[in-house]
N, C-alpha and C positions, 0 to 999 in steps of 0.2 A: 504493500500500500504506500502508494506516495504521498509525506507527509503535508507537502504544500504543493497544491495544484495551481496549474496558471491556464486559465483560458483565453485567449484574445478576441476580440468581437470589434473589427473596425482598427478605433484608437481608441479604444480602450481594455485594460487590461486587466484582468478579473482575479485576483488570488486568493485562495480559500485554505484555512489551516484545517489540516485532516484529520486529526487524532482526536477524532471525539467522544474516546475511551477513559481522555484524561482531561477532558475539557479544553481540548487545547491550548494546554500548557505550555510555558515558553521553555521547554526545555532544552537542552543541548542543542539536539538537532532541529527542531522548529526555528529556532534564534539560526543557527547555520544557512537553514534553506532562506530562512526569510531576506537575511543579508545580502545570500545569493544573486537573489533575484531583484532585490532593490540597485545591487553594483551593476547587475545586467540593465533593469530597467533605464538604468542611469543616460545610456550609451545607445538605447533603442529611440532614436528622435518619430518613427512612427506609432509611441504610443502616444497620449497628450491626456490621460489620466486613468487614476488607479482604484479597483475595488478592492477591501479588502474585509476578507468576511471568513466563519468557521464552520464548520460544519458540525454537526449533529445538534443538542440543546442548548450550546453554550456558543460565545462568540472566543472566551480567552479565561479561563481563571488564575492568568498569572504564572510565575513561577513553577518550577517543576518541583513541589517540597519533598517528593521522595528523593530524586537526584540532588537536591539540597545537604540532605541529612544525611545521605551514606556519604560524600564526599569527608564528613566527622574523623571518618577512619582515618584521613593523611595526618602525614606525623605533626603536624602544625594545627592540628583541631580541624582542617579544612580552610583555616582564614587566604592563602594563597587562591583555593579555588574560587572562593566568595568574591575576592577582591578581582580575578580574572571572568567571572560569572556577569558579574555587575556591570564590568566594565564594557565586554561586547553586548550586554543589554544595550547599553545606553548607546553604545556606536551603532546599534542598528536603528531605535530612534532615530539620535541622528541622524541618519539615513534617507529618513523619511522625508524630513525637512527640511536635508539637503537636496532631495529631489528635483528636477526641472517640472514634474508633472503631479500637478495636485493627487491627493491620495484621499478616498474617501473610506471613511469607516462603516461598513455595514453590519450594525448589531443586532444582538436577539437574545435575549436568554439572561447571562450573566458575563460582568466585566468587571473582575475584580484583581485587586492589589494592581500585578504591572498588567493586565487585561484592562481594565482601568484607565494605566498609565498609555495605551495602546491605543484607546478613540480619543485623550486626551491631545496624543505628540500628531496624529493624522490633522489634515488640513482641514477636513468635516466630518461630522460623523449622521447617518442617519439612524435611527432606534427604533425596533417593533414596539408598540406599547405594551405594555408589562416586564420591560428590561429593566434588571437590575444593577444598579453601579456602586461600586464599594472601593476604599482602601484599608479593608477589613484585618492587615495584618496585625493589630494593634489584637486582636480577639485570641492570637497564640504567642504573643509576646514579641514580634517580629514588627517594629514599625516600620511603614510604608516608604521611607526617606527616600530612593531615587522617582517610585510613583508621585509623591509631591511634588516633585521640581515642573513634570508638565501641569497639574493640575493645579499647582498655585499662579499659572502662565494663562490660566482659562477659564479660571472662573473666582468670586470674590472671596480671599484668604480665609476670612473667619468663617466663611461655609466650609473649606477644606482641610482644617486645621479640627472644625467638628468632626467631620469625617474620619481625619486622618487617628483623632484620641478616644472617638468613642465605638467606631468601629462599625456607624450606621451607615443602611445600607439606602440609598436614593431611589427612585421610582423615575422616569419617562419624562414624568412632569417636569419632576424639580432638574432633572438634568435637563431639559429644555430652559428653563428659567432661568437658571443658572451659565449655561453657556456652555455646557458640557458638549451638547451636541445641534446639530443645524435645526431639526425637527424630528417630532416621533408621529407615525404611522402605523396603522392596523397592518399585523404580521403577514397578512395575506397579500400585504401591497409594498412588503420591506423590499423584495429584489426589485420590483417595477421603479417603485421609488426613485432608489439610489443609482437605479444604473439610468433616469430621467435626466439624474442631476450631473452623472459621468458625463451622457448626451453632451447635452450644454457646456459645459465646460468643454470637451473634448471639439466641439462646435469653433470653438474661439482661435485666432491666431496663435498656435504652441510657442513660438519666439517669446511674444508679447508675456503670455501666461509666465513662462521660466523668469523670464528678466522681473517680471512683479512679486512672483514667491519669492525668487531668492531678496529682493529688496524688502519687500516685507516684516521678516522676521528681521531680517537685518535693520533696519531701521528701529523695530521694535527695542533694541538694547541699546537707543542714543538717545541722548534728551533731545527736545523738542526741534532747539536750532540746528542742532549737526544733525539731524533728519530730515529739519525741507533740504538741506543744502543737499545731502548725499542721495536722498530722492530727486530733487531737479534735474540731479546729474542724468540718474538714470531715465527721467523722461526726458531726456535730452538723447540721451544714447539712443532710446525706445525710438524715437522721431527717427533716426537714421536709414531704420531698417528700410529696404523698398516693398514688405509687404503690408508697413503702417502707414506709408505713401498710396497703398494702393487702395486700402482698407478707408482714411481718409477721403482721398478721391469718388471711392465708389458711395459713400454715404452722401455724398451733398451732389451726383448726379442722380440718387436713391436707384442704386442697384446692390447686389450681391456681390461681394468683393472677389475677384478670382484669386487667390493666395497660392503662392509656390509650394508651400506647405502647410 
């Protein structure tokens, strides 16, 4: 069984984590494939956005805690593994966000500790209603610290700080309200949904999209004035391209733009 499947339909490209025995847990090799395919994704300029989604009841619950716990036995208590564990967690994150092509989160079921941290670090996420969102590791003694870093980036701190010390679990709702995720949807309309919203995006100029993600978040860690400056730049750069010349032009003749790519 292959642990992460990838579909393509167009430009866009569909990834589904498969191990729905363990909830799709970020274990070993789910973190491996996923990386994988995010460094491939990278290099593939005909996709222009991404689904990502799990199969069987659950979307991700996080961490592998069996493969956690047996790593115990290295002669160091396991702290090497932990610290090595953690670490390509968070670079496949990264990953995510250093993507050129928006990544959208399709959930269902449950999303907890770094399953969680997972529709947190994606660019959108859409949710069945009845979806559960947790950073629940606070409940076996294990605080949630690198799930924090994207969810205190996404939604307002003293709601994630509750989360993060009491170990409650959010509803559809409140992660709408909060900002957790783009919109929630009756589960019979989750794949229509989200691959509506892949649609659309994947719709748009891909140049344009990549140059505005990566400014994006980038901008996001300047104060105010060193971000119009380093954004100007980049809709300056953006103007250069000749498919935002043509994109341009064809709007104030009102036609459909013909784009190289």
């Amino acid at each position: 069984m292959t642990i992460l499947e990838r579909h393509d339909a167009g430009a866009i490209a569909h990834l589904r984590m498969n191990a729905p025995e363990r909830l799709n847990a970020l274990s070993e090799e789910m973190l491996a494939a996923l990386q994988a395919e995010f460094d491939a994704l990278r290099a593939d300029r005909s996709v222009r956005a991404v689904i990502l989604s799990g199969a069987g009841k659950a979307f991700c619950a996080g961490h592998d805690l069996k493969q956690m716990q047996a790593a115990r036995q290295a002669t160091d208590g396991g702290r090497g593994y932990y610290l090595d564990l953690f670490q390509r967690c968070t670079n496949m994150m990264l990953s995510i966000q250093s993507l050129p092509q928006p990544v959208i989160a399709q959930v269902h079921g449950i999303a907890t500790a770094a399953g969680c941290q997972l529709v947190a670090t994606c660019d959108m996420a859409v949710a069945a209603d009845g979806t559960r969102f947790g950073v629940n590791g606070v409940n076996i003694g294990l605080f949630c610290s690198t799930p924090m870093v994207a969810l205190s980036r996404n939604m307002p701190r003293k709601k994630v700080f509750e989360m993060l010390t009491t170990g409650r679990f959010i509803d559809t709702v409140e992660a709408e309200k909060m900002g957790l995720i783009n919109k929630m949807v009756p589960e019979a309309m989750l794949e229509d949904e989200t691959r509506t919203l892949a649609e659309t995006v994947a719709s748009k100029l891909g140049a344009a999209v990549a140059i505005g993600k990566e400014a994006f978040y980038t901008q996001a860690q300047m104060p105010v004035d060193e971000a119009y400056g380093y954004t100007g730049m980049v809709m300056a750069e953006n103007m250069m391209l000749a498919d935002t010349a043509e994109g341009i032009t064809a709007f104030i003749d009102k036609r459909s733009p013909d784009w190289s790519q």
